[in-house]
N, C-alpha and C positions, 0 to 999 in steps of 0.2 A: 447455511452456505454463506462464508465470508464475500462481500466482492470487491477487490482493490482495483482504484482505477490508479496507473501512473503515468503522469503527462512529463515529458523529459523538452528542454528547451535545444536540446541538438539528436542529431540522429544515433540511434544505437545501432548494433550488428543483432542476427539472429544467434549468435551465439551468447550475449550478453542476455538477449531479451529470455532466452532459456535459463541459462543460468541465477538470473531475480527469480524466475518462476520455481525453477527448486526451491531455494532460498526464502522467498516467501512462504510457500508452502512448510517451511520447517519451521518460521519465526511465528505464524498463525497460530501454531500450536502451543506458545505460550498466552493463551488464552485461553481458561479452564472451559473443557468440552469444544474445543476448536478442532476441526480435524484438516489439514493441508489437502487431503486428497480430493476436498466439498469446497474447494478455494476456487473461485471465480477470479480470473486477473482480465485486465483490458494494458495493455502498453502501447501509449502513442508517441510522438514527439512534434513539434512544433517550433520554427527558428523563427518565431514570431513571441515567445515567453519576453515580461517585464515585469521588472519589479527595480523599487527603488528611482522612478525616474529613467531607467537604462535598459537594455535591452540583458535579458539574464542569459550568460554565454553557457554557463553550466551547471543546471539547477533542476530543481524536480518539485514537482505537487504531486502528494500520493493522499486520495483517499478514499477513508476505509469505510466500508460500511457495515455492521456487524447488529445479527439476532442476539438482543439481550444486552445488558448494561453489562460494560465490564471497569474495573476500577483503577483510577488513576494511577496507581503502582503499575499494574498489568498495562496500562497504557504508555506511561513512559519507559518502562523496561521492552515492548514493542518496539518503540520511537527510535531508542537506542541503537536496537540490533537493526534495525530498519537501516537507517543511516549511514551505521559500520559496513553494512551489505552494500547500500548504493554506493560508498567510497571506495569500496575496494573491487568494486562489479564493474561502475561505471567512470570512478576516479571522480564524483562531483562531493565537494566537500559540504561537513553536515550543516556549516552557517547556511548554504542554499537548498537546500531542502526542507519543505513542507509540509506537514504532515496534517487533515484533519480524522477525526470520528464522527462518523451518525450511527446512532445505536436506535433501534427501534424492537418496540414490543412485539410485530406480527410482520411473518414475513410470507406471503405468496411463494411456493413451491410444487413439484410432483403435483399439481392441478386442484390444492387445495391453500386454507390459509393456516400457518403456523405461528403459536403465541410461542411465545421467549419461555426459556425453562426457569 
């Protein structure tokens, strides 16, 4: 179970906040053994985002948290389609966008603990 958190520096519609969550759920999948329909999302926004000294009008921190190491290719190729999706979902360009990864070996699930495959 992927979980993406995305924090947005201005407010979205429910129709945007759907439309990432398809979206997501499609670009997960480029992650060998990824599945979109096991995708945990959180979307929030906050008109209090900075960066740079300034206040960030239109910008996003998305991150990922994912079972098992996956590799810097599969990462930036993510990154990418990530970015192209909040540009043209949300109109925020990819210089303002953020992306991190936390990969971990075990993850707590279904009432028990799972190692990474």
């Amino acid at each position: 179970m992927p979980f993406i958190r995305c924090s947005f520096s201005r407010q979205f519609t429910e129709y945007q906040a759907e439309e990432a969550a398809k979206e997501l759920g499609r670009l997960i999948e480029l992650f060998p053994g990824k599945d979109g329909s096991r995708l945990m999302l959180e979307f929030h926004h906050s008109p209090r985002m900075f960066f740079r000294g300034s206040r960030l009008e239109n910008g996003a921190f998305i991150d990922c948290r994912i079972l098992g190491a996956q590799s810097r290719g599969e990462k930036k190729e993510f990154t990418e389609a990530l970015c192209k999706a909040l540009e043209d979902i949300f109109g925020i360009l990819p210089i303002d966008v953020f992306v991190t990864f936390t990969q971990y070996e075990d993850w707590g699930t279904g009432g028990t603990l799972k190692a990474a495959p």
